[in-house]
C-alpha positions in Angstrom: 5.9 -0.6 12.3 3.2 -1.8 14.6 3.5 -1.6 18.5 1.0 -2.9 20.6 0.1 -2.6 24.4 -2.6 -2.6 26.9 -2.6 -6.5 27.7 -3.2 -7.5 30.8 -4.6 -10.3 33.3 -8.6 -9.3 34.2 -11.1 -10.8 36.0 -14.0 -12.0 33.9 -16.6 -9.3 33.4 -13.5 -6.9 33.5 -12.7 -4.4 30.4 -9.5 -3.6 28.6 -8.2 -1.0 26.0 -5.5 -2.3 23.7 -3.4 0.5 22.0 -1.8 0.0 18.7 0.7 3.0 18.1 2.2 3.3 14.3 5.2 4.6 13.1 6.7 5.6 9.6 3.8 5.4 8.3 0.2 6.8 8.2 -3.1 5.2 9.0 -4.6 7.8 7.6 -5.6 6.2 4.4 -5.6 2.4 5.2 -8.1 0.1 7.2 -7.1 -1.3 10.9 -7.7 -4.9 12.2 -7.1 -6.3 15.2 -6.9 -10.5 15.2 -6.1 -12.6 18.0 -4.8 -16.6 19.1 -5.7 -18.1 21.5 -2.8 -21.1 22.9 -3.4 -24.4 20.3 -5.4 -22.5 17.8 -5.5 -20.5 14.6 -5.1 -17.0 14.7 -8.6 -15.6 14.1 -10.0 -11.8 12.9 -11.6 -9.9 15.5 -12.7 -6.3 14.8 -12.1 -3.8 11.4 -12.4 -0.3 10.9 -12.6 0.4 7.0 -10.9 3.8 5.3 -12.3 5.5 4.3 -15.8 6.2 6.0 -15.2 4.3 9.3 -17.5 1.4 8.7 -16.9 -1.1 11.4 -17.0 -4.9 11.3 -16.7 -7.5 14.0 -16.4 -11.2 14.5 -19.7 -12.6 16.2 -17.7 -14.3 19.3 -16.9 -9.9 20.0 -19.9 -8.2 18.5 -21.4 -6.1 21.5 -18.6 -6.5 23.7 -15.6 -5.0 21.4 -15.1 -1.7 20.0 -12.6 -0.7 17.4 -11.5 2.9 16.9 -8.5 5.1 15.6 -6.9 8.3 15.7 -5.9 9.9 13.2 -4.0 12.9 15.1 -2.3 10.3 17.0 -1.5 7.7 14.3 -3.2 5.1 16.5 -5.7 2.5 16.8 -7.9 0.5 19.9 -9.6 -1.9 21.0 -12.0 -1.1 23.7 -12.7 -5.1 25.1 -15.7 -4.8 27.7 -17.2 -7.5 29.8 -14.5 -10.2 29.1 -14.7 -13.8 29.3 -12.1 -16.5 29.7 -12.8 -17.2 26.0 -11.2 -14.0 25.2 -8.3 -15.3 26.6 -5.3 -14.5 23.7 -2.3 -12.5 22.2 -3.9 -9.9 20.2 -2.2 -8.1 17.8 -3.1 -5.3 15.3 -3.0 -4.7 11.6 -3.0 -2.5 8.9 -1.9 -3.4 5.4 1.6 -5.0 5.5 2.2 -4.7 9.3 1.8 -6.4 12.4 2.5 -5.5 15.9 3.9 -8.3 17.9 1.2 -9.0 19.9 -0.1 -8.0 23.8 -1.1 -10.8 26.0 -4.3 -10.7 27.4 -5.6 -13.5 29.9 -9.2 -13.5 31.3 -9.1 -15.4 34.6 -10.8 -15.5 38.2 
């Protein structure tokens, strides 16, 4: 399984890591997503890390702003989410092959 955390409400310009923790099994070999939806619309992709080699791909509303990672030792993935805007305003949850987490709120308000 998929457990997610690190939501929270932040002022815009703010940053935010997001934590994605697995469990049973191992990232070691598969690529990480994180997606996100926003209230009314569609859940939409975010950010990727590929596996192997790491290569990195990110939605244009995020590019510049987001940063996936992962570690390996720790079975874990991140979202590093610097200068947010209200836009960014959704549950975010993380992915890797069959399984989701269940989501962490984040909410980008003055």
């Amino acid at each position: 399984q998929l457990v997610d955390s690190g939501g929270d409400l932040v002022q815009p310009g703010g940053s935010l890591r997001l934590s994605c923790a697995a469990s049973g099994f191992s990232i070691r070999y598969l690529a990480v997503r994180w997606y996100r939806q926003a209230p009314g619309k569609e859940r939409e992709f975010v950010a990727e890390m590929q596996n192997p080699g790491g290569a990195t791909r990110y939605a244009d509303s995020v590019k510049g702003r987001f940063t996936i990672s992962r570690n390996f030792g720790e079975n874990a993935m991140y979202l590093q989410m610097n200068d947010l805007k209200t836009e960014d305003t959704a549950v975010y949850y993380c992915n890797s092959f069959r399984y989701w987490g269940q989501g962490t709120q984040v909410t980008v308000s003055a």
